[in-house]
N, C-alpha and C positions, 0 to 999 in steps of 0.2 A: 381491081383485077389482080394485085399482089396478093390480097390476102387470099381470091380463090383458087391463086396458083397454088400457094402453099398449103391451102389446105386438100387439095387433090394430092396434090404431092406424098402430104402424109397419110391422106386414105391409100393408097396405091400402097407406100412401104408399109404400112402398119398391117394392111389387108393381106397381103401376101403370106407375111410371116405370122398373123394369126391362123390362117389359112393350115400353112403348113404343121402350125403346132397342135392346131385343132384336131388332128389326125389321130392323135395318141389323147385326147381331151375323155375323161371318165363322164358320167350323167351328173354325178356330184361335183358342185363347183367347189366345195366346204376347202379344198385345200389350195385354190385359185390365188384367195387372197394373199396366203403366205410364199405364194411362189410369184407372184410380181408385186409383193415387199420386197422381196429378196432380191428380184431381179433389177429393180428399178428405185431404193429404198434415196429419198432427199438427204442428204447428211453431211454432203458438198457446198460450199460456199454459199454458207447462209448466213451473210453480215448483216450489215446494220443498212446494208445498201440493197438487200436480198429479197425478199418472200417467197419464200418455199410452198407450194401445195402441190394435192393429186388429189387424186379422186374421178369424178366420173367422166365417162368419153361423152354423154351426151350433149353437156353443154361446154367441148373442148374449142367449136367452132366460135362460139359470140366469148370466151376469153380470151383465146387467143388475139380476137380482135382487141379486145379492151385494154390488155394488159398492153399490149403494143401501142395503144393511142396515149394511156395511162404513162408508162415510160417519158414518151415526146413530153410530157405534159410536166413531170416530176424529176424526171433521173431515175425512180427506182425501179429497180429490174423485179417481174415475177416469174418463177420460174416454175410453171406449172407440169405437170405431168398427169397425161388420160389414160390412166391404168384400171379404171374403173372406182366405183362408188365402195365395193368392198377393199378395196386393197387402198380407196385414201381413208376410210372410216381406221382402217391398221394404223396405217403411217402416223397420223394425229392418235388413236390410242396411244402409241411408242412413243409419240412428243417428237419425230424427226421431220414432220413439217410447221408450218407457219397455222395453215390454213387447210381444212380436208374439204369435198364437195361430193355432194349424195343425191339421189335421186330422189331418196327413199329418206324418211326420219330414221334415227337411232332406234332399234328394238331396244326392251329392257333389259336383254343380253349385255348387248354393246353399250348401253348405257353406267352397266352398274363395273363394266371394264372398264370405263373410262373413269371412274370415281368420282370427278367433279361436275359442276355442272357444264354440260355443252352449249350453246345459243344455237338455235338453228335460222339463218337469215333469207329468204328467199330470194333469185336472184331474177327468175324470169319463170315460164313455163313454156312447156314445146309438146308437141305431136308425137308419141309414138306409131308410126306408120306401117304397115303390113304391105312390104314391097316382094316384087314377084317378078321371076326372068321367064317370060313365054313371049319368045319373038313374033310369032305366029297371031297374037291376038294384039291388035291395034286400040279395038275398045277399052276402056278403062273397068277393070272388072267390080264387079258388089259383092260382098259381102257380109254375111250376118253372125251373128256372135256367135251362133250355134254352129255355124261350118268353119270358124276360124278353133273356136271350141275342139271339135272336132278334128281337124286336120292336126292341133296339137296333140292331144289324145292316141294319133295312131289310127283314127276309125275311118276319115276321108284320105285314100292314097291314089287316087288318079285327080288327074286337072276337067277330068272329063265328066264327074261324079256329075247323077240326077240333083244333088242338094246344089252342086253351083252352078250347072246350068240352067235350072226352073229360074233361079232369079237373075240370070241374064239371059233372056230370053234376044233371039238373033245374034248373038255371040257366037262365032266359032270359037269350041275350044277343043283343044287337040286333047287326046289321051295318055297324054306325057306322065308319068311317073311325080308324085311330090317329093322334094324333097327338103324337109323342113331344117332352117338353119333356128339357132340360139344360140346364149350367150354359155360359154363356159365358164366365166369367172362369176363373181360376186360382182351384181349389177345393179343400179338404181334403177335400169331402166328395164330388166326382166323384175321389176316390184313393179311397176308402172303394170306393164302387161299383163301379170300374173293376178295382180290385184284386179283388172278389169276382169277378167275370166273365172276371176272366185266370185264376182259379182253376177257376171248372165249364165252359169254352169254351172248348174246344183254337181255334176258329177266331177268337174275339174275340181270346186273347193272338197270336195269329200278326197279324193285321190290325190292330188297334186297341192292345193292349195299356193300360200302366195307367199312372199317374201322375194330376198335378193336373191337365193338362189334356191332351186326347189329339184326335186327328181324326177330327169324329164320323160315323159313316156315313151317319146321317140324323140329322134333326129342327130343334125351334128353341131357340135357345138365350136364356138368361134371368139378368139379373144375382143370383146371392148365392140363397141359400136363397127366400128373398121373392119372389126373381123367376120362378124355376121355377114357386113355390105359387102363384104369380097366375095365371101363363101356364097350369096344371093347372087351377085353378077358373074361369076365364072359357072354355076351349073344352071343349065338347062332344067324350067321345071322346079325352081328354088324357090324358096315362101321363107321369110322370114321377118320379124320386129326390130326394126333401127330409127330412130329420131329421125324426123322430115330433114333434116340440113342434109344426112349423109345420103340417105334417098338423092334426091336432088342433085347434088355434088358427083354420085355415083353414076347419073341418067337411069336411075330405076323405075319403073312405071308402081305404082303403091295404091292400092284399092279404096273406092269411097267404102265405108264401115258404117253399115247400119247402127241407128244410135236409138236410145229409150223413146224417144217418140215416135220411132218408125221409120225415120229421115235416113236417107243413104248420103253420109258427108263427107266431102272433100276434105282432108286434112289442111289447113292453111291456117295462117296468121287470126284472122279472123273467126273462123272456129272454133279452134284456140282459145281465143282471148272468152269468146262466151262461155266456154266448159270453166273457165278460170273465175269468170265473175259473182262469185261465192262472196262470204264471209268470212273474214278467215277468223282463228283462234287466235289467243294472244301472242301462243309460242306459235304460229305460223305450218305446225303442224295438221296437215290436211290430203285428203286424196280425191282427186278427181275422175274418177273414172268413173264411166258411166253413168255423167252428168246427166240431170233434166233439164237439160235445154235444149230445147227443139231446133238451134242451129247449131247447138254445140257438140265438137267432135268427140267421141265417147275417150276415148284412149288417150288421154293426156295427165300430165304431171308437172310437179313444181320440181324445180334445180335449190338446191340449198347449199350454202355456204357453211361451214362449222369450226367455228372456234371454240376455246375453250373462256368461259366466263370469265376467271380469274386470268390475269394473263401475266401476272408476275408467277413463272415457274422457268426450271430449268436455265436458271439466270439470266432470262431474256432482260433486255433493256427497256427502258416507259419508253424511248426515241421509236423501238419495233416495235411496242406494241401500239401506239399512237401511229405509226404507218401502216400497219395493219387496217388498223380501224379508217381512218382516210379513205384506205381504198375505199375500201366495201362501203364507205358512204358514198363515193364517187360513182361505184356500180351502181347502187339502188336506185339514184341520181341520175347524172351525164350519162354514163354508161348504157342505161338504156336508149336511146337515141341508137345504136348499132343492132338492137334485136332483130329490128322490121327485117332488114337487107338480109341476114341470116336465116329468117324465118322462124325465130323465136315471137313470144308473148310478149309483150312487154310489162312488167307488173302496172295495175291498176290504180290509181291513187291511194286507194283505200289500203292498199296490200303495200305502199310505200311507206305509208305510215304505220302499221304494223312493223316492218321490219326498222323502222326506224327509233321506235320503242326498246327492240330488242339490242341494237347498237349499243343505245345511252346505256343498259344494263351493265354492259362489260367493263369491270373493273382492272386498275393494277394496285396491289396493295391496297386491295378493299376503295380506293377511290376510283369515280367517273371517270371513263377516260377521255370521252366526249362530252364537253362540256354545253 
């Protein structure tokens, strides 16, 4: 019950104040990233007792828990920060964290920024959910790729349209006005989204297309996961993409999503885990959206931890960077056991060993650090 105090807690202040900065928010997130570097950049007591990271709000709720169990367990403090997937993808380009966390892999932008090689470690997978304030309707609404399409697009603007009421047929729904929230910053979790709808939308991938952040056709835009769920639960009539935890956490009602089989799916744990039960690549690089799996929820994603391969830079110590690596063996590990209660994924055997390959890679001074 501590931890969901606290994380209310921090939907509440964080939502407010993305809220209100969202007001003055452009359609281009491109300069997001550099303004919550700026605003929130780690460069504060980062000892040998420390770990510094940021990156994305989506999976801010199962670290928080972790990093808190982790502490009890070690002594060492991490000191994370959910500014989003573009603005820790910066902080680790700069070198002024430990550890960055994305939704989304590196493009070859941001890879050949960063010059070395990066590892990307996977940590869980979650739900991106399509949650909706319309008090008036009790049913749980459905869904299909073409009116969620659509509604982003600018083309569906009443709650009342023939496209969403044919397929909820006995549903009242009122004639409320849409009003679509997004992310303003550099997201992993508008890659998540965006990627599904470059996938069911020959017209979104031709106009809009996918990435962390893209140009949106309509709507308002809102900082970090928090900021959308705020901007959904204060207006009347609001549609917008936040990971199942904050849904949930917010009491947002979030729509079954018709998926490639035809199946209209509940976003949950179990959904989840089957859109996730792939194969992965070596380097863990993968996207799932729009899985074939006839129970699996279309609209999901992997969380990724990124460090830098080499980890003797910047005068770091072997003591940090063998705590470093720890953690994130204890996350792949113990750490998971906290997903379920959160309503994360929990990785799958197969994807633990995967990421456990990628660990052993990380050197200091060209040796193992994991031995």
């Amino acid at each position: 019950m501590k931890l969901k105090s606290k994380i209310k807690n921090f939907l509440f202040v964080v939502s407010v104040a993305a809220i209100l900065g969202s007001m003055t928010s452009g359609c281009n997130s491109g300069s997001s990233d550099k303004s919550a570097s700026t605003d929130s950049t780690a460069t504060s007591g980062n000892s040998d007792k420390t770990l510094l990271g940021a990156g994305s709000t989506f999976v801010y709720p199962l670290f928080s828990k972790q990093f808190s169990e982790y502490n009890k367990l070690t002594g060492l403090k991490i000191n994370y920060q959910a500014i989003g997937s573009g603005g820790g993808i910066l902080q680790l380009t700069n070198k002024t964290i430990d550890f960055g966390d994305s939704d989304a892999p590196l493009t070859e932008e941001q890879a050949q920024k960063m010059g070395v090689p990066v590892l990307h470690i996977p940590m869980c997978s979650g739900a991106v959910v399509i949650s909706y304030n319309l008090p008036e309707v009790k049913d749980t609404l459905k869904l299909t790729p073409d009116v969620i399409a659509n509604i982003y697009l600018g083309k569906i603007t009443k709650w009342n349209d023939p496209k969403i009421t044919a397929i909820n047929p006995g549903v009242k729904i009122p004639a409320t006005p849409i009003l679509v929230a997004r992310r303003s910053d550099g997201s992993g979790t508008t890659n998540i989204f965006t990627d599904y709808l470059s996938k069911v939308n020959p017209e979104w991938s031709t106009k809009v297309g996918k990435g962390t952040s893209v140009n949106w056709p309509t709507g308002l835009g809102g900082k970090g996961n928090p900021g959308v769920s705020g901007l959904i639960k204060q207006t009347p009539g609001g549609i917008g993409y936040v990971e199942l935890a904050y849904a949930i956490q917010n009491n947002l009602p979030y729509a079954k999503v018709q998926n490639k089989s035809g199946n209209y799916i509940v976003p949950n744990i179990a959904s989840t885990s089957a859109a996730g039960n792939v194969q992965l690549p070596a380097d863990s690089k993968i996207f799932l959206g729009n899985t074939d799996a006839a129970d699996g929820y279309p609209i999901t994603g992997f969380t990724w931890a990124l460090i830098y391969q080499e980890q003797a830079y910047n005068k770091r110590s072997q003591d940090k960077a063998q705590d470093l690596l720890k953690m994130l063996w204890w996350e792949i590990h113990d750490g998971q056991q906290y997903c379920h209660d959160l309503d994360y994924a929990p990785l799958s055997p197969a994807a633990v060993t995967i990421a456990e390959n990628i660990l052993k890679s990380a050197t200091y001074n060209g040796k193992a650090i994991l031995q």
